[in-house]
N, C-alpha and C positions, 0 to 999 in steps of 0.2 A: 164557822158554819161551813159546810160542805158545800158544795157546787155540787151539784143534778142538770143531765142532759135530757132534752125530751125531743120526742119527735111528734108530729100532729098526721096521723093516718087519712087522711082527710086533703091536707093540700101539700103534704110534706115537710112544711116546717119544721126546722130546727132551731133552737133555741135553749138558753142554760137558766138556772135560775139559786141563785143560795136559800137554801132552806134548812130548818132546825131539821134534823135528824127524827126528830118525833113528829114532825109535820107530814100528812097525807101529800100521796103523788098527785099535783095536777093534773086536771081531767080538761080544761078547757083550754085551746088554742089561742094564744093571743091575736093571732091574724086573721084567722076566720071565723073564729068566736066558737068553731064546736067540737063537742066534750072528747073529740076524740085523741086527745094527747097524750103520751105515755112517757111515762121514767125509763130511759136507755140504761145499759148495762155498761159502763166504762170503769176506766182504772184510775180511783180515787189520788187525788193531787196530795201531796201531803208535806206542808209547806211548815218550818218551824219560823216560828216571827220571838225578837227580841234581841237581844244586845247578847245572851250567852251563847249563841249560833253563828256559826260559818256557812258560806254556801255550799260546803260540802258534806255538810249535815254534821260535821264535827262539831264537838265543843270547845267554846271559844279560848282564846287565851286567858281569858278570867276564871275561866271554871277547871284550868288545867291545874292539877297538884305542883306545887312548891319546888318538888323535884324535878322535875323535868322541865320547869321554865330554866330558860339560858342564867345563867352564870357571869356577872360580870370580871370580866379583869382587873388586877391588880395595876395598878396606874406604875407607871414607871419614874415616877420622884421617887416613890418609898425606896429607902435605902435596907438593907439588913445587916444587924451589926453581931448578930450572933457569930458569925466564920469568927470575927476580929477577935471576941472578947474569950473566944474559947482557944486564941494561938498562944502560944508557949512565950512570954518575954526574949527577946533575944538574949544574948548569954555572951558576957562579957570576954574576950581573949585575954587568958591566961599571959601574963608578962612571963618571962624568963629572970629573973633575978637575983 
């Protein structure tokens, strides 16, 4: 639900209140009880709430594609035996005889 600022013409009050977006502007002051209080004009807060959000209005690392999450490394045990088994047998010296 939206925050609404109001002001009361009346004793000056200020004051916020959440209200459904389809709900009528308050007309009565809470501090001095009359009707003279109005919906201000400000710049709407626009807050995303949930676990797929960053504070930077980005989305999060869950919502990000497959590609561009990091990559892990290759752990350094694994050995590679391709080079090995594609070398050439060594090759015997020719005797003289």
């Amino acid at each position: 639900m939206p925050t609404y600022d109001y002001a009361c013409d009346a004793c000056g009050h200020e004051f916020e209140r959440q209200q459904r977006i389809t709900e009528k502007p308050l007309k009565k002051c809470p501090k001095c009880g009359k009707n003279k209080a109005r919906r201000m004009i400000g710049g709407g807060g626009f807050i995303l709430k949930g676990g797929g959000w960053e504070s930077d209005l980005y989305s999060g690392p869950s919502n990000r594609s497959k590609s561009t999450a990091p990559k892990s490394e290759p752990s350094s045990t694994t050995t590679t035996t391709d080079s090995k088994s594609t070398a050439k047998p060594p090759t015997s010296a020719k005797s003289d005889s």
